[in-house]
N, C-alpha and C positions, 0 to 999 in steps of 0.2 A: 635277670628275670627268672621265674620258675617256671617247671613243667607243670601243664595244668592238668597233668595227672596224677604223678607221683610226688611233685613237692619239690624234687631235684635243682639244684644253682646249676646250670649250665648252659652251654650253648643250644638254640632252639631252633625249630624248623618248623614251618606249618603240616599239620598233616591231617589229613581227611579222614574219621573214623564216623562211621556207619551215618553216614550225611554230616557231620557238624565237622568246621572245621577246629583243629584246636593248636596251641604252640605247646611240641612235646619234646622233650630231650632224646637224646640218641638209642638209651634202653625203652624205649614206650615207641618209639617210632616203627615197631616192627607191628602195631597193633591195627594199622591202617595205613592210606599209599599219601605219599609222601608228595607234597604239591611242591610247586617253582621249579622243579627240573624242567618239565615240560611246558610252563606258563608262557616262554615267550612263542612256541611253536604253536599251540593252542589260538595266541590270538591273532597269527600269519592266519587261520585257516578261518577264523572267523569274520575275517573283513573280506572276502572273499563274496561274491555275491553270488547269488545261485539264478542260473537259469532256466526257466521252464521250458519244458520242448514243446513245442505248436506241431499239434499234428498239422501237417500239408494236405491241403484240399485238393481234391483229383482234377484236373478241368472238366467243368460241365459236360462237354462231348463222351468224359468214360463215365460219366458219376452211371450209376444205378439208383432205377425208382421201381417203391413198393407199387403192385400192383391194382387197380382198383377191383375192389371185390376178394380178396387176399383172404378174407373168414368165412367166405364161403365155400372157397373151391379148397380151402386146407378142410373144413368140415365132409364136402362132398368128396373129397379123395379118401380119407378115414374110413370113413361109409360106408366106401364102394370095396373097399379090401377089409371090413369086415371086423376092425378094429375098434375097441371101449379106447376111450380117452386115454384111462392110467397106463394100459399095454401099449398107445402110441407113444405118451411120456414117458414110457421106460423105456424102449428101441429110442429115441434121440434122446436120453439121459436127461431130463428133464422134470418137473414137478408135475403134477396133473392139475397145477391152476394156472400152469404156466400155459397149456396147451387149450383150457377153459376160455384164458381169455385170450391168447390169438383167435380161438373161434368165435369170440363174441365180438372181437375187434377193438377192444379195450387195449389190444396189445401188440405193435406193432413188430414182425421179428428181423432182430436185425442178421445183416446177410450171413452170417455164421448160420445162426439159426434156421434161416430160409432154407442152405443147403443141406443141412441134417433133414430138414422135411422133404427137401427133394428128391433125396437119399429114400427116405422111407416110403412116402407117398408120389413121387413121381411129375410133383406139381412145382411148374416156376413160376416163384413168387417176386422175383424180381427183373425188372428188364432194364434194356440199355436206353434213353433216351434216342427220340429219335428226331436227326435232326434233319432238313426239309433246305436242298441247295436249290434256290429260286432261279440262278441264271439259269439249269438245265432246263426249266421248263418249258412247255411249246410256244406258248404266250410271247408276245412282244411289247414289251412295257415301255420300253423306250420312247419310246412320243408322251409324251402330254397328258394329261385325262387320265393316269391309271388312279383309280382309291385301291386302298388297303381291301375293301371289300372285292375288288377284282382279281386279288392277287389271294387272301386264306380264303380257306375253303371252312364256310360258316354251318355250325350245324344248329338246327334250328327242331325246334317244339313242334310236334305237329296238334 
């Protein structure tokens, strides 16, 4: 066979030059990297399958909830110290649309975020769920006849 570069009779090797692969002789082989040393390690690593990490979800009892009302009271703390939009996005390193639309609510910020506001404006925007142990209650449910309506506490329209 010949080199399919120089024309050369000799013995050949595949080798990789600038994407194409070609068969070149021993003097031409210095012009790109040189394939089949590595080929069979290449394809150990390639049947190998990848796994994706799952972020772990907190249990309910730690998770944190955004609060209701959350573009208000970040608009009413701003306010009240005094601050334009772009001067609060630049103290939490932020855009000024970024800070536009958590105040219009467009934008929910997640708790990194929350904390850089709390930092600067002094406002929790997040809380811990809260959760409601029914056996401590004064109520005795025990017998018979309880409804659900006996038991939460319904808030109703007036």
């Amino acid at each position: 066979m010949k080199c399919e570069m120089c024309g050369n009779d000799s013995k050949l090797r595949k080798v990789k030059v600038e994407g194409a692969v070609l068969n070149l002789c021993k003097g031409c082989q210095g012009t790109g990297e040189v394939m089949g040393t590595s080929k069979s390690k290449k394809r150990k690593s390639s049947s190998k399958k990848r796994r994706s990490k799952k972020k772990k979800r907190k249990p309910r009892s730690q998770q944190k909830f955004l609060v209701k009302g959350f573009e208000k009271k970040v608009k009413e703390a701003r306010e009240d110290k005094g601050l334009k939009i772009g001067e609060l996005a630049e103290k939490i390193k932020v855009k000024e649309s970024v800070v536009h639309r958590i105040e219009s609510g467009k934008l929910k910020p997640d708790e990194k975020l929350a904390r850089k506001l709390k930092k600067v404006l002094g406002v929790e925007l997040y809380r811990e769920e809260s959760v409601v142990d029914y056996e401590t209650t004064k109520k005795d449910f025990s017998g018979s006849g309880a409804t659900i309506g006996d038991i939460a506490k319904v808030k109703r329209k007036d």
